[in-house]
LOMARPA-119729 format. One record per atom (N, C-alpha, C): x, y, z; atom name; residue in three letters. Coordinates in steps of 0.1 Angstrom, whole numbers, always signed. Example, Ala and Ser with C-alpha at 12.3 -4.5 7.8 and 13.67 -1.06 7.14 Angstrom:
     u     v     w name resn
  +132   -57   +78    N  ALA
  +123   -45   +78   CA  ALA
  +132   -33   +78    C  ALA
  +128   -22   +71    N  SER
  +137   -11   +71   CA  SER
  +129    +0   +79    C  SER
This chain:
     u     v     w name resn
    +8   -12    +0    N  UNK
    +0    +0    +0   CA  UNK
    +9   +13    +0    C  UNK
   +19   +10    +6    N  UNK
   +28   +26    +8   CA  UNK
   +35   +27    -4    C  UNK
   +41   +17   -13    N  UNK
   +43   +19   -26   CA  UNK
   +34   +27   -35    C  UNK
   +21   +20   -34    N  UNK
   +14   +27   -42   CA  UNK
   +11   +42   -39    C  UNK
   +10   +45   -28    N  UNK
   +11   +62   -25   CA  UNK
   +21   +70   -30    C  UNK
   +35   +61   -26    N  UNK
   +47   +71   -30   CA  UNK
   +46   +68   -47    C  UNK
   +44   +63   -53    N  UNK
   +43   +64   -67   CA  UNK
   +26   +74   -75    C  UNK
   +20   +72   -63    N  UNK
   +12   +87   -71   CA  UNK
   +19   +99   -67    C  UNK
   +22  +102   -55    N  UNK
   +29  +112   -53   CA  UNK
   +39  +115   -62    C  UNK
   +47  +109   -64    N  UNK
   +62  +110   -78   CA  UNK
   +54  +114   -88    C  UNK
   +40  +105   -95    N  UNK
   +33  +116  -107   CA  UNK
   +30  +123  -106    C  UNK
   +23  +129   -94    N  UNK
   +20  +143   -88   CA  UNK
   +31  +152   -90    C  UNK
   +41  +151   -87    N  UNK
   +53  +158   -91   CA  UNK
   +59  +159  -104    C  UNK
   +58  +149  -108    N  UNK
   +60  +152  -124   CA  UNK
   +57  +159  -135    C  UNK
   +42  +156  -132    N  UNK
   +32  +159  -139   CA  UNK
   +32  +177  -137    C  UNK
   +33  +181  -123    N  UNK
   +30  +193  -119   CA  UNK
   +44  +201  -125    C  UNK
   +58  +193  -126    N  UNK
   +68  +199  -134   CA  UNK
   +70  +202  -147    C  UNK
   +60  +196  -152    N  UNK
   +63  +189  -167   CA  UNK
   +52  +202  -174    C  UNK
   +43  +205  -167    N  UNK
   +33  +219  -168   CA  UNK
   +38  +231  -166    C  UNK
   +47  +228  -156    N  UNK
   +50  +244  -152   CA  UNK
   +66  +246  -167    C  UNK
   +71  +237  -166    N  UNK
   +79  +241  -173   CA  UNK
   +80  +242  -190    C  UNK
   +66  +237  -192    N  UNK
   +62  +240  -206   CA  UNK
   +55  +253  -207    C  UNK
   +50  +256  -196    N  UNK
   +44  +269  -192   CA  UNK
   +55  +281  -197    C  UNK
   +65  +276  -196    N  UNK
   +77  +287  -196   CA  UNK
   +79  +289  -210    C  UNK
   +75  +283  -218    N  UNK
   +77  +286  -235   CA  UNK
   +73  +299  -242    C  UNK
   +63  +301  -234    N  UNK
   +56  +313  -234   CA  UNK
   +65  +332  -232    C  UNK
   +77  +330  -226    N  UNK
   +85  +338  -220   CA  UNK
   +89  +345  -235    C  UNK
   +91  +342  -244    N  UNK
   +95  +346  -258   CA  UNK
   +84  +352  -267    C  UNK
   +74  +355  -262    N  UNK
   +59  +363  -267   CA  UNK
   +55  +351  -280    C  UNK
   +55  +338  -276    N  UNK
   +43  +332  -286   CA  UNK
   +54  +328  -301    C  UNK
   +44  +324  -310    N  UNK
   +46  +314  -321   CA  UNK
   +44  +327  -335    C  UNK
   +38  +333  -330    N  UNK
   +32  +345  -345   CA  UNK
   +36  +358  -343    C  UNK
   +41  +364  -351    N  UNK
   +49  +376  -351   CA  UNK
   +41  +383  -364    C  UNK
   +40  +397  -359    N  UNK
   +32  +405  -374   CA  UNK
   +45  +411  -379    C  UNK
   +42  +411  -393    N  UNK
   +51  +415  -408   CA  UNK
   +45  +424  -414    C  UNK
   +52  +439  -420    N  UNK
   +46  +442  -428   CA  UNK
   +58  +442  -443    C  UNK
   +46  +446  -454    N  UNK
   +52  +441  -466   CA  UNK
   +49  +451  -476    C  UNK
   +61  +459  -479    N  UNK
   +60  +470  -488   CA  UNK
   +68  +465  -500    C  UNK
   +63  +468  -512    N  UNK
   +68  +465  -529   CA  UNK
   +73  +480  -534    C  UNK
   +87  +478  -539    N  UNK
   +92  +492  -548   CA  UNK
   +95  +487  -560    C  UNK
   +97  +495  -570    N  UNK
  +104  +495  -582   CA  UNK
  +117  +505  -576    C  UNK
  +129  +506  -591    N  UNK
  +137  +516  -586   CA  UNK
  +131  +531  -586    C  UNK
  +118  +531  -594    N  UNK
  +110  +544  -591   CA  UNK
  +111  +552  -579    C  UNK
  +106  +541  -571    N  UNK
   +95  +540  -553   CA  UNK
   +92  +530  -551    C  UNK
   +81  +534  -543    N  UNK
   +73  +527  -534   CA  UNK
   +59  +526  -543    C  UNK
   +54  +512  -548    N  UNK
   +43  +507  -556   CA  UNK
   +35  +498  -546    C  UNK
   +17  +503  -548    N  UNK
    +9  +492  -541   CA  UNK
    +2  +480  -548    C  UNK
    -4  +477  -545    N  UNK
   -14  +466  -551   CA  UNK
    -7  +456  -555    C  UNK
    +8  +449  -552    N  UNK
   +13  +437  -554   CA  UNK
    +7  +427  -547    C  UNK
    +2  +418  -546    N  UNK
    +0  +407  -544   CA  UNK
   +11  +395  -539    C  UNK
   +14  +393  -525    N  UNK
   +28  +388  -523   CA  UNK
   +23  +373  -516    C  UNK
   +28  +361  -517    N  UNK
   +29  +352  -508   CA  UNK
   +39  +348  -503    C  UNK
   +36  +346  -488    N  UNK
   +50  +347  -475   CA  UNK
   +45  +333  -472    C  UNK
   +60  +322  -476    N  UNK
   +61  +313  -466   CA  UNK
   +72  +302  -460    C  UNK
   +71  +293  -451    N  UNK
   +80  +292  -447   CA  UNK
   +76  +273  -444    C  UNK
   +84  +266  -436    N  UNK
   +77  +255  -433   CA  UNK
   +66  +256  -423    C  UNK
   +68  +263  -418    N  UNK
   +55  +264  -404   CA  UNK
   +39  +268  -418    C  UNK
   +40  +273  -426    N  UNK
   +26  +279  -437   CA  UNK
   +28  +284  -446    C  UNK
   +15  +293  -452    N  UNK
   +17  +301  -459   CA  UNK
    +4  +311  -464    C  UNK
   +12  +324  -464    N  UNK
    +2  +336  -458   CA  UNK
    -1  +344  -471    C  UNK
    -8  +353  -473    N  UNK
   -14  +360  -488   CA  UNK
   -12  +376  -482    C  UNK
    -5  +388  -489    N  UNK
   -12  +403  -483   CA  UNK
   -11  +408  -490    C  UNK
   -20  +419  -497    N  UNK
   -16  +427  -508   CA  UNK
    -8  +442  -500    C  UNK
    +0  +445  -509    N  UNK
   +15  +456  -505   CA  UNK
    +7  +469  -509    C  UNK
    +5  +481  -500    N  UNK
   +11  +480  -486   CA  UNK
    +2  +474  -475    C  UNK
    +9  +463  -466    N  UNK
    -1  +455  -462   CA  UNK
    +9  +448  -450    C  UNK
    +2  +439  -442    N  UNK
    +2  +432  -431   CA  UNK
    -2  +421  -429    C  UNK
    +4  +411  -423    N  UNK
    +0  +399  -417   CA  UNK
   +10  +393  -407    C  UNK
    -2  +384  -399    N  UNK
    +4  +375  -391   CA  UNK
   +12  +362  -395    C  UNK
   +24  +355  -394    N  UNK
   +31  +347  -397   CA  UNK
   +37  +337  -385    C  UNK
   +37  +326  -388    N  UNK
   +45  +315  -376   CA  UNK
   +57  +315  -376    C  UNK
   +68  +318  -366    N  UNK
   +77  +320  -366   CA  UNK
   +84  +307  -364    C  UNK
   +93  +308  -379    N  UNK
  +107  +294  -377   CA  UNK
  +120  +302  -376    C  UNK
  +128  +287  -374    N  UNK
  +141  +292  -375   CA  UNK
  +145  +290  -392    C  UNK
  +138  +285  -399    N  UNK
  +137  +286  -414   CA  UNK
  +138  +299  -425    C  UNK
  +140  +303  -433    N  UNK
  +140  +317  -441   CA  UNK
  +123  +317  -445    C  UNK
  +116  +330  -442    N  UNK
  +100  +332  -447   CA  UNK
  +106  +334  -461    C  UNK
  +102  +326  -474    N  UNK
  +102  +333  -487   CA  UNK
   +90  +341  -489    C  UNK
   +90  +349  -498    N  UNK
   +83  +363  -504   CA  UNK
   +80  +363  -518    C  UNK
   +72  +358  -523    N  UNK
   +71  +364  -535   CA  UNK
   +56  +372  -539    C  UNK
   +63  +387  -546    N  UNK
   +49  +393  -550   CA  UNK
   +51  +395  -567    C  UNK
   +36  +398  -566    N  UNK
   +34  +400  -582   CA  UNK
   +24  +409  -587    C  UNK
   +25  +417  -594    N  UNK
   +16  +426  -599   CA  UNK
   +18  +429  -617    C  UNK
    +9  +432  -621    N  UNK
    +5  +434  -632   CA  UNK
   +21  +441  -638    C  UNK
   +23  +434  -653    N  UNK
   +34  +443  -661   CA  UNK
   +46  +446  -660    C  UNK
   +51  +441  -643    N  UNK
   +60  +439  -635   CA  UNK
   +65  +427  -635    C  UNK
   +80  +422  -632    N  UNK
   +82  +414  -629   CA  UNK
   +83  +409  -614    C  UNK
   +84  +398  -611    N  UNK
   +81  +398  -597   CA  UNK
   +91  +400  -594    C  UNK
   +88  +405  -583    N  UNK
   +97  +407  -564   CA  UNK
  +103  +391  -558    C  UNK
  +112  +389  -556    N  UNK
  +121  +377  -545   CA  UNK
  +125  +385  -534    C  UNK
  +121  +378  -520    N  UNK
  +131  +379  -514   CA  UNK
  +129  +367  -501    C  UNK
  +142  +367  -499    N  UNK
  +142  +353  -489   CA  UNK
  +149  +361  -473    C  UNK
  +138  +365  -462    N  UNK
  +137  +367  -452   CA  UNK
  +149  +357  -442    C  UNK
  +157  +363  -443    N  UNK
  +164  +355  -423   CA  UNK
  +158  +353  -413    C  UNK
  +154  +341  -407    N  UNK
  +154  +343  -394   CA  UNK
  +165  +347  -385    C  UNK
  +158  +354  -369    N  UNK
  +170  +353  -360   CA  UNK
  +170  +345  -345    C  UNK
  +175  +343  -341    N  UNK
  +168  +335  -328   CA  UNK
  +170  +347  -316    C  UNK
  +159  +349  -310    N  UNK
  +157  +358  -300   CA  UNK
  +169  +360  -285    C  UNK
  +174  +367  -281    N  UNK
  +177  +370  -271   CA  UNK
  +175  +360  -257    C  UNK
  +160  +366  -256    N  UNK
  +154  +359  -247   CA  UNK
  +151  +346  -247    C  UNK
  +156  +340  -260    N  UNK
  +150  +320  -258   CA  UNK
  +166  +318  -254    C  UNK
  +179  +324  -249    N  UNK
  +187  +319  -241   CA  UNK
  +182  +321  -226    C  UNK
  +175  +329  -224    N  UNK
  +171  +328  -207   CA  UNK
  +162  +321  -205    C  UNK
  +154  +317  -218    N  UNK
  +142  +308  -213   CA  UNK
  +147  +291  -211    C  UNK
  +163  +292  -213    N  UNK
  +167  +279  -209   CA  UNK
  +170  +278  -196    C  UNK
  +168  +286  -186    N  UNK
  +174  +293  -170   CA  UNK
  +161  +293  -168    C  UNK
  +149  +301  -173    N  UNK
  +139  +301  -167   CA  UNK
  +125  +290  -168    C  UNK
  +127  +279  -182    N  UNK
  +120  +273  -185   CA  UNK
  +130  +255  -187    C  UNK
  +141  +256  -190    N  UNK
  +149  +247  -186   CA  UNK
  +148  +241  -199    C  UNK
  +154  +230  -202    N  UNK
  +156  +224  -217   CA  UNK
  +144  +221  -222    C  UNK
  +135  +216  -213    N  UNK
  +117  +215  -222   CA  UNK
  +113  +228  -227    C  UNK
  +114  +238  -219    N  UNK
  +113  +249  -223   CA  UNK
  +120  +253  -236    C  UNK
  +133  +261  -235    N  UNK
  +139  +258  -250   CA  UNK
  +131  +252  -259    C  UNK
  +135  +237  -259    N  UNK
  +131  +226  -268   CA  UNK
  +117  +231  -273    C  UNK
  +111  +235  -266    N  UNK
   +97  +237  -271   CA  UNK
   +91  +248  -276    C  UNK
  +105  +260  -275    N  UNK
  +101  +270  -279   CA  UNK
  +106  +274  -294    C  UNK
  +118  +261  -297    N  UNK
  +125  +262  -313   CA  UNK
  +118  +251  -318    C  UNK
  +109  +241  -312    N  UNK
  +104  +238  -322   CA  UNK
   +91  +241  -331    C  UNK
   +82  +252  -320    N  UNK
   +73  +258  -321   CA  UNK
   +73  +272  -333    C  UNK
   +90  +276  -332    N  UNK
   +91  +286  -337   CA  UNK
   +91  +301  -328    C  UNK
   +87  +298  -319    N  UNK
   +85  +308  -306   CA  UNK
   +99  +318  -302    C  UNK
  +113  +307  -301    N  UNK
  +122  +313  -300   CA  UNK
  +129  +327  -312    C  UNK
  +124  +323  -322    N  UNK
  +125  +333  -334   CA  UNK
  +123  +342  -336    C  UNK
  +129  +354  -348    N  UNK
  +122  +365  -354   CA  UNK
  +123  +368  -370    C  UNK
  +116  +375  -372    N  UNK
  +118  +382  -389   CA  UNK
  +115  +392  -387    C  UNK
  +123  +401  -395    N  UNK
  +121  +413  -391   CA  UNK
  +108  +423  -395    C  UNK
  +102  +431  -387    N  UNK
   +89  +433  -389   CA  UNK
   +85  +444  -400    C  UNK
   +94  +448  -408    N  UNK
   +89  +454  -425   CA  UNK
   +98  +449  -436    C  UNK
   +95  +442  -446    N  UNK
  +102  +434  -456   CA  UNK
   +98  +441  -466    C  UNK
  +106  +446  -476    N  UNK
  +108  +457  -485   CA  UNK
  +114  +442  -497    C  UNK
  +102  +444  -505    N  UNK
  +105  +433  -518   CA  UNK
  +104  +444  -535    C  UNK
  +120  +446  -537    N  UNK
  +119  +447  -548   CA  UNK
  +118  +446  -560    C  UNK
  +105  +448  -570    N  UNK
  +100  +445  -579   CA  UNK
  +110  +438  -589    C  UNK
  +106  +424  -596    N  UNK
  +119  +423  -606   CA  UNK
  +131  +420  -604    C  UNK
  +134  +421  -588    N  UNK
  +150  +412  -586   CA  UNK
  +142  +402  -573    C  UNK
  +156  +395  -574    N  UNK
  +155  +383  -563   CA  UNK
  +168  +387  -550    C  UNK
  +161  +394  -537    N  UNK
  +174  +397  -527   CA  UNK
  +172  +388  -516    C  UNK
  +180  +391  -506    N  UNK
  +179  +383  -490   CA  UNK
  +179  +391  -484    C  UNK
  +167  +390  -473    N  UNK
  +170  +403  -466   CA  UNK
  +170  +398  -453    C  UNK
  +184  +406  -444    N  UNK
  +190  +403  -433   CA  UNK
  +176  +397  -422    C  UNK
  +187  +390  -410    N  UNK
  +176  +387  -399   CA  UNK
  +176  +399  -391    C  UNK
  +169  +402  -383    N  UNK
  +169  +415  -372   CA  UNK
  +176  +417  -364    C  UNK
  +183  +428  -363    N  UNK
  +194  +428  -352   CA  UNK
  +187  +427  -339    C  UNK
  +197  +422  -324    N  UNK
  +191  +416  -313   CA  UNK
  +195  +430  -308    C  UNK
  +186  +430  -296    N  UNK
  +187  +439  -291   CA  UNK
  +200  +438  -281    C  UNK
  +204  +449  -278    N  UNK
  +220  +449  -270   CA  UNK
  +215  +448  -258    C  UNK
  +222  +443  -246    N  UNK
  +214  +446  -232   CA  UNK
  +216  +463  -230    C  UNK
  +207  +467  -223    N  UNK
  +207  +483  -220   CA  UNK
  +221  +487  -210    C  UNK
  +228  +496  -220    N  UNK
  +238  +501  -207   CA  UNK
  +236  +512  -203    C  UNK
  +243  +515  -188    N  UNK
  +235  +523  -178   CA  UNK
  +239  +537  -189    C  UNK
  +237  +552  -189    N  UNK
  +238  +559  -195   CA  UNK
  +243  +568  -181    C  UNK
  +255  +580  -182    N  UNK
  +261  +586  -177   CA  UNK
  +251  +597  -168    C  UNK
  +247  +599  -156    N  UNK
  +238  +605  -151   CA  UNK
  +241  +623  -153    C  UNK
  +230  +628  -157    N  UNK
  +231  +639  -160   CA  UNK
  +235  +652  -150    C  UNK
  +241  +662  -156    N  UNK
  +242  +670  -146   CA  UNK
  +230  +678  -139    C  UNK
  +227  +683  -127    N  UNK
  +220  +691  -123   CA  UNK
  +226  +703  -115    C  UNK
  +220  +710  -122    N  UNK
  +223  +730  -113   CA  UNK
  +221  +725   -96    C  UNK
  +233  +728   -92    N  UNK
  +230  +730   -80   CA  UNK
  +234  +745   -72    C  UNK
  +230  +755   -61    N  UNK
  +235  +764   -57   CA  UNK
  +245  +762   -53    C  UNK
  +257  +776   -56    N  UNK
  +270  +773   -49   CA  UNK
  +265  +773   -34    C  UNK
  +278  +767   -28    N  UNK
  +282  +761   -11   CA  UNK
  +274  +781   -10    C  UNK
  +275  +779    +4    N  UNK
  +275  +787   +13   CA  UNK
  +290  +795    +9    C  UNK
  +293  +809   +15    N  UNK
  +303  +816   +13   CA  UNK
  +312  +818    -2    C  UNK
  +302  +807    -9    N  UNK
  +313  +811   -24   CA  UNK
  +300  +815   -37    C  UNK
  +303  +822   -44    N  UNK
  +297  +831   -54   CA  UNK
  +297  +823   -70    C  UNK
  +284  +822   -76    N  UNK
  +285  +812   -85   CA  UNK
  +295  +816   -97    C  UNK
  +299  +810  -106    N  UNK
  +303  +810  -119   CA  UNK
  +294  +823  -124    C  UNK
  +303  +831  -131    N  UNK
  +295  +841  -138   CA  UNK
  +291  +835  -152    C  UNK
  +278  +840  -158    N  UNK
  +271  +832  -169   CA  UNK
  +280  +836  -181    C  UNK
  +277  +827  -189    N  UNK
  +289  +831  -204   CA  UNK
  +281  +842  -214    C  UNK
  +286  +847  -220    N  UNK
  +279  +862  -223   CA  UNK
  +270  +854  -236    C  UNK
  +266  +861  -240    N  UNK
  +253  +858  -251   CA  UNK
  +257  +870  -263    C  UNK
  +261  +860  -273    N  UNK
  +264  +873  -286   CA  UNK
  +254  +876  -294    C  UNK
């Protein structure tokens, strides 16, 4: 009988680990990232291309200038648009892997990770992809963000000490 207790208790604990730390995948904001999608010639900037974005995770439709949601891999999003009389637009999107899916191995542990690059979660593309009418380019993955460094604290006016007379002001021409 005491076997069988200590062996629910062990799934109790497993089970209750195995939740929380899948829970942690989430630390990377999710699976879907929004893109926007502008078409030029060497003119400018042209609308009404018709572009399909995809990757192994799917594949998405928006007309330029335009927006959509997309599933984030560690795979390249391809791009191709097309509009009337034009030749089409290429371009093959980088992914980058996020910042934050290295802490979510500290905070969510290898399940975590694991489940956040296979999901696509750990990933990015960058959020406006500029497809050139009529050529085929690659456009970079998104730079990571740098950790914030402290910034040099600014000065403030303070009144001279007691007994001493401030700086005289600089003349004004």
């Amino acid at each position: 009988m005491g076997e069988v207790m200590v062996f629910r208790s062990w799934n109790g604990v497993v089970l209750l680990a195995a939740t929380q730390l899948v829970g942690c995948a989430s630390i990377v904001n999710g699976q879907n990232q929004s893109v926007s999608v502008e078409s030029r010639t060497d003119s400018g900037p042209i609308s009404g291309a018709n572009c399909k974005l995809s990757n192994n995770k799917g594949t998405w439709f928006v007309t330029t200038p335009g927006s959509t949601m997309v599933q984030r891999s560690f795979e390249d999003l391809s791009v191709r648009c097309d509009k009337d009389t034009l030749e089409p637009g290429l371009v093959s999107v980088k992914s980058s892997t996020k910042a934050m899916a290295f802490g979510n191995i500290i905070f969510g542990g290898i399940i975590g990770a694991g489940v956040d690059m296979s999901t696509g979660a750990a990933y990015d593309y960058p959020t406006l992809i500029t497809v050139q009418m009529g050529k085929s380019t690659t456009q970079a993955a998104p730079p990571q963000a740098a950790p914030a460094q402290a910034s040099p604290a600014q000065a403030t006016p303070t009144a001279p000490a007691a007994g001493t007379s401030a700086p005289p002001a600089p003349a004004k021409n």
